[in-house]
N, CA, C and O atoms as a DFTB+ gen file, in Angstrom:
316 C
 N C O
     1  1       3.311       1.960     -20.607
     2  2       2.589       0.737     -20.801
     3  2       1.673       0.930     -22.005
     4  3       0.991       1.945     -22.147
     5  1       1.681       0.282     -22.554
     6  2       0.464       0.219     -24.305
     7  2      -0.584      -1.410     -24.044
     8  3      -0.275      -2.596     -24.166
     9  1      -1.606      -0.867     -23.732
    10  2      -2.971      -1.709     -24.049
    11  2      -3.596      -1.283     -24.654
    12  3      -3.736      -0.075     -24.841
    13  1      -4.390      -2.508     -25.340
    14  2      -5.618      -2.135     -25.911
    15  2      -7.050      -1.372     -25.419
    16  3      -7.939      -0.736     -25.985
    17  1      -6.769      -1.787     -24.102
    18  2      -8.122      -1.537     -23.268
    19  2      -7.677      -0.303     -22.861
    20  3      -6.525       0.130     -22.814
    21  1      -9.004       0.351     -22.494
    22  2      -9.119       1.645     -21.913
    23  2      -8.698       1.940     -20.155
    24  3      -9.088       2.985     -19.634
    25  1      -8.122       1.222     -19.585
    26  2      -7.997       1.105     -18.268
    27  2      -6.742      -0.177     -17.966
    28  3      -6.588      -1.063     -18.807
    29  1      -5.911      -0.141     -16.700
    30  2      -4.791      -0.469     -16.314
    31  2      -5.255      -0.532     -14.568
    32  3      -6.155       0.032     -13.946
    33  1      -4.246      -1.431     -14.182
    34  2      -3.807      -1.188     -12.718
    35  2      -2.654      -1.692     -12.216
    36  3      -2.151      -2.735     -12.634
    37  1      -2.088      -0.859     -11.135
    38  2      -0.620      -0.879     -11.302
    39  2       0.016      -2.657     -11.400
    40  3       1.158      -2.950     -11.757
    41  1      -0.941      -3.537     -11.032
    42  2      -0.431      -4.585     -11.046
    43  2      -0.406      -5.461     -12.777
    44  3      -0.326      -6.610     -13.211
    45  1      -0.506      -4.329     -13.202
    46  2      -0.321      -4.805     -14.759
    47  2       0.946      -4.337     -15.608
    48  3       1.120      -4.341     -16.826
    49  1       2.204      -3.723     -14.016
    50  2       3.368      -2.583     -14.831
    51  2       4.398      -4.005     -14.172
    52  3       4.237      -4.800     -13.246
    53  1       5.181      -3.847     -14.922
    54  2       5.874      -4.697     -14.306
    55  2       7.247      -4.227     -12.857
    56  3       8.205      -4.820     -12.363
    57  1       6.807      -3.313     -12.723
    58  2       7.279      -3.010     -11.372
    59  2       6.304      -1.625     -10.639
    60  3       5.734      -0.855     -11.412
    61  1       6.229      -1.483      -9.580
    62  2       5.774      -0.647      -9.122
    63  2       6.248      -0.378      -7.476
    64  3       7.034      -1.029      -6.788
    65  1       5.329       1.023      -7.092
    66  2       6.051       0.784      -5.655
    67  2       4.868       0.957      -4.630
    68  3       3.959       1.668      -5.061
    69  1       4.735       0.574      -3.664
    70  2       3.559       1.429      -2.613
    71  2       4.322       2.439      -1.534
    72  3       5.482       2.604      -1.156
    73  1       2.926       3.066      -1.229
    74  2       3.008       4.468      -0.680
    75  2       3.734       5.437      -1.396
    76  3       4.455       6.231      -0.792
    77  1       3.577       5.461      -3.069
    78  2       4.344       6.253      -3.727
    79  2       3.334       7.054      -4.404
    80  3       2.149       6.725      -4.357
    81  1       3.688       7.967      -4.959
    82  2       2.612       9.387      -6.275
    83  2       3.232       8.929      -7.633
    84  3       4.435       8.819      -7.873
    85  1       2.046       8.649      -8.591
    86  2       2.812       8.892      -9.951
    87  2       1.888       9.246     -10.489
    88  3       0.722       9.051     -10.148
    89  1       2.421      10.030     -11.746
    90  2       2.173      10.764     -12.680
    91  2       1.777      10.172     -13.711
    92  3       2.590       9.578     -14.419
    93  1       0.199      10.215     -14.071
    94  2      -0.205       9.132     -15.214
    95  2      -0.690      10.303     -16.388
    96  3      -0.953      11.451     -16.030
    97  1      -0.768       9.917     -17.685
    98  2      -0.940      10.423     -18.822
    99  2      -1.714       9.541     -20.231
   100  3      -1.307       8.385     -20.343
   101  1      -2.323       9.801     -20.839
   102  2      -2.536       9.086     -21.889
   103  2      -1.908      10.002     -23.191
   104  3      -1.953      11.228     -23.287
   105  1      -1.432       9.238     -23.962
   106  2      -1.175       9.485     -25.440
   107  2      -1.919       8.783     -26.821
   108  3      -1.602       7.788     -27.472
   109  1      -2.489       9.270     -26.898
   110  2      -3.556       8.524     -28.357
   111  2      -2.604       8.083     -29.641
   112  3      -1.743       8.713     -30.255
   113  1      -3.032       6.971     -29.762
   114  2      -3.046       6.031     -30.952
   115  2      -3.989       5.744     -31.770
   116  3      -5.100       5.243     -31.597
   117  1      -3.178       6.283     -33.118
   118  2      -4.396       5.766     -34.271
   119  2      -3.319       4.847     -35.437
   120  3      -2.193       5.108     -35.859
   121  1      -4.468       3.431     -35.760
   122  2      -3.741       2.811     -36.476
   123  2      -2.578       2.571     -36.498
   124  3      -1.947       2.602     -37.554
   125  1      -1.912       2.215     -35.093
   126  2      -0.531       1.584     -34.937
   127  2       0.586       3.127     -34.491
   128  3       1.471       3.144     -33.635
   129  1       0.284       3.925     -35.121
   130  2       1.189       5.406     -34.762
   131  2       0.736       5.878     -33.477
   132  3      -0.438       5.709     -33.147
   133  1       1.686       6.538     -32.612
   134  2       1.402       7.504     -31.957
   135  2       1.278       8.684     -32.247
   136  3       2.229       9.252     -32.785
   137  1       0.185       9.324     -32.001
   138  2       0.103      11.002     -32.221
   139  2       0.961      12.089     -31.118
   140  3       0.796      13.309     -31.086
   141  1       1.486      11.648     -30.632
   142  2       2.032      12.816     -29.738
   143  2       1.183      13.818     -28.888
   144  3       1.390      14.982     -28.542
   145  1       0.349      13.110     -28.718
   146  2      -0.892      14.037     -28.030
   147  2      -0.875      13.560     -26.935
   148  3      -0.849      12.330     -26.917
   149  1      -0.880      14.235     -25.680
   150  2      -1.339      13.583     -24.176
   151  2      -1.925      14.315     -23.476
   152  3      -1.495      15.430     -23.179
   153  1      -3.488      13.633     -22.901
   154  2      -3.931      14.182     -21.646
   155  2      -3.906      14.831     -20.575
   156  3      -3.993      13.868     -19.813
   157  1      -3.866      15.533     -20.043
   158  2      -3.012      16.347     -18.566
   159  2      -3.430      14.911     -17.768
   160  3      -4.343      14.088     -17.693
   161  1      -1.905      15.261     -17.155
   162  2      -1.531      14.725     -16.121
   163  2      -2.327      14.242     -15.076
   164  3      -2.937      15.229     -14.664
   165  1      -2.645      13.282     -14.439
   166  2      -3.244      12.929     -13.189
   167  2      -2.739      11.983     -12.241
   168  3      -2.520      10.791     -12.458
   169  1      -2.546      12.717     -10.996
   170  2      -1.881      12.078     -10.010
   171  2      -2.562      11.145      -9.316
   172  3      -3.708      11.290      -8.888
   173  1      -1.526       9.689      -9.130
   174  2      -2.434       8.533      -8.160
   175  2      -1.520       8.164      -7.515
   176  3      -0.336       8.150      -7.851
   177  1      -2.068       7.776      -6.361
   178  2      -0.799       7.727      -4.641
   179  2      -1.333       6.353      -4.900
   180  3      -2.392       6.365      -5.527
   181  1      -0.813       5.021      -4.538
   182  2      -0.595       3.753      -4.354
   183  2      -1.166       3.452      -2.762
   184  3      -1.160       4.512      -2.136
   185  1      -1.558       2.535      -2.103
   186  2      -1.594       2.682      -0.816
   187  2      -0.307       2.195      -0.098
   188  3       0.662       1.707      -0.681
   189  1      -0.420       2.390       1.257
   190  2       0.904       1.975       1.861
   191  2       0.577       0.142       1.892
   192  3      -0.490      -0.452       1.744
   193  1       2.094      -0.436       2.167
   194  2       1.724      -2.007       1.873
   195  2       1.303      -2.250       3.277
   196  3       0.796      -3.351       3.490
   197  1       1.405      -1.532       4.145
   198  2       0.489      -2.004       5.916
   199  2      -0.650      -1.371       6.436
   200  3      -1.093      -1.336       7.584
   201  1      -1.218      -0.660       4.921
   202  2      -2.766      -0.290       5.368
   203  2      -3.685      -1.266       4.313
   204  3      -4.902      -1.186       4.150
   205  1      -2.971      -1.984       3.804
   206  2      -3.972      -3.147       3.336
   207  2      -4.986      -3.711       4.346
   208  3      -4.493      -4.300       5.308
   209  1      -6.732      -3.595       4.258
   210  2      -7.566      -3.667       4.889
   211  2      -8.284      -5.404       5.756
   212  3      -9.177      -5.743       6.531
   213  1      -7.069      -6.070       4.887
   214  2      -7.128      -7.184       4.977
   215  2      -6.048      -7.858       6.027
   216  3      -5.990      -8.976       6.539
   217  1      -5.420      -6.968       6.099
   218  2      -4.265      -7.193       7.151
   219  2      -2.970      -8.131       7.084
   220  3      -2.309      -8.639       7.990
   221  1      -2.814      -8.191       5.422
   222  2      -1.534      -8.706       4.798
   223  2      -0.712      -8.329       5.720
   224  3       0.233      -9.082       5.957
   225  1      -0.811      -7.399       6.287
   226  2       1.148      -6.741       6.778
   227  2       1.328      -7.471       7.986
   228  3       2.408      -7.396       8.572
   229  1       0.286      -8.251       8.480
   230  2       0.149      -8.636       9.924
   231  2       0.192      -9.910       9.915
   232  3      -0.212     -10.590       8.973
   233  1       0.924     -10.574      11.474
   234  2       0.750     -12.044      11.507
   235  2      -0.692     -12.022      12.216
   236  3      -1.191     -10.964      12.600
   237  1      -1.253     -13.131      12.343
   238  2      -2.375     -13.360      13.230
   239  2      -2.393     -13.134      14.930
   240  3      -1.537     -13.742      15.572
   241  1      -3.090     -12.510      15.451
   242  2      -2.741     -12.076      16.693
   243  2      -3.068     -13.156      17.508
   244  3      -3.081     -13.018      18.731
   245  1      -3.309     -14.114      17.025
   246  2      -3.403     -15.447      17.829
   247  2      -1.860     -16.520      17.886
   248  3      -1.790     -17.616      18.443
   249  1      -0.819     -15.856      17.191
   250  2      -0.064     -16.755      16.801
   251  2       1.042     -15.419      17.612
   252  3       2.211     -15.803      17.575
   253  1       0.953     -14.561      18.027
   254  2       2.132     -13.733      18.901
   255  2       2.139     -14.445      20.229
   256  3       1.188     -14.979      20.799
   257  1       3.315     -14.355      20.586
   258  2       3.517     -14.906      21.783
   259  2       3.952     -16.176      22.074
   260  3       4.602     -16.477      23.075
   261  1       3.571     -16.971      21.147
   262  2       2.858     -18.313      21.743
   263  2       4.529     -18.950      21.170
   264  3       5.188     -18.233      20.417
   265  1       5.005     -20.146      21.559
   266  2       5.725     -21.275      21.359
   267  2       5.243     -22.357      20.237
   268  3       4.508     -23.341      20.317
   269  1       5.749     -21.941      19.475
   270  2       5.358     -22.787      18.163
   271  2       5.776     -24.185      18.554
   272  3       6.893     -24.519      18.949
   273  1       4.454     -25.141      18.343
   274  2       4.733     -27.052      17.988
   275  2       5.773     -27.545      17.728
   276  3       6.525     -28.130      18.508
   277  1       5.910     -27.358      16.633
   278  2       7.032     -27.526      15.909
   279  2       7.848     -26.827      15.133
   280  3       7.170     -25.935      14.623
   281  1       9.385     -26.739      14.636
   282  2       9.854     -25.803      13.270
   283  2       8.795     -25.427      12.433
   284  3       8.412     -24.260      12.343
   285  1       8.102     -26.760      11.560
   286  2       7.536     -26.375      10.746
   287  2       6.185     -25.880      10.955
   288  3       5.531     -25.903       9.912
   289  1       5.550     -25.435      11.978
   290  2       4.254     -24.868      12.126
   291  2       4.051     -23.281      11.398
   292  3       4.771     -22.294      11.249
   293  1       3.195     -23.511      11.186
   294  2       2.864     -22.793       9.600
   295  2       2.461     -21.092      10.770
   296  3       1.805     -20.986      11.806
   297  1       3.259     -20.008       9.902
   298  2       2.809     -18.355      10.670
   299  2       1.983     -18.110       9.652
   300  3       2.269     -18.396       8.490
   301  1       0.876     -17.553      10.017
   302  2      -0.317     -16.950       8.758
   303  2      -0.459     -15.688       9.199
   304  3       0.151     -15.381      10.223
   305  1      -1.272     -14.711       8.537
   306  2      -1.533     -13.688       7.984
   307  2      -3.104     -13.426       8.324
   308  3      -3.835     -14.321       8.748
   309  1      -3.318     -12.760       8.205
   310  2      -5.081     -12.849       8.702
   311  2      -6.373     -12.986       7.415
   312  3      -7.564     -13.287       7.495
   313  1      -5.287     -12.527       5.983
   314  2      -6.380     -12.589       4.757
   315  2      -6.287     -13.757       4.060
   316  3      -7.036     -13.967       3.105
């Protein structure tokens, strides 16, 4: 990935994965060239997509069980 800015997050790669390790690096640029120079390595783990703290991975525990109204009655999420 090449930005201008000093900082990224994975939702700026156009693919990524959770609960995965990757291997990040910088390589310096001056005036449009790359120098071939890179930073050591530093490892970052992603979180898993069902320990989101918000409870994306989950339906609402008010909505298990129950006999939905109608087809179209809406299942939500808790965030």
């Amino acid at each position: 990935m090449e930005r201008p800015q000093g900082y990224f997050s994975f939702t700026n790669m156009a693919s990524y994965d959770y609960a995965s390790t990757y291997s990040i690096q910088v390589e310096l640029q001056r005036n449009g060239t790359w120098l071939g120079y890179y930073g050591t390595a530093c490892q970052v783990s992603t979180p898993a997509l069902l320990d989101n703290p918000n409870g994306s991975g989950a339906i609402n525990p008010s909505q298990c069980g129950i006999q939905l109204a109608t087809i179209s009655t809406l299942i939500a999420t808790p965030s």
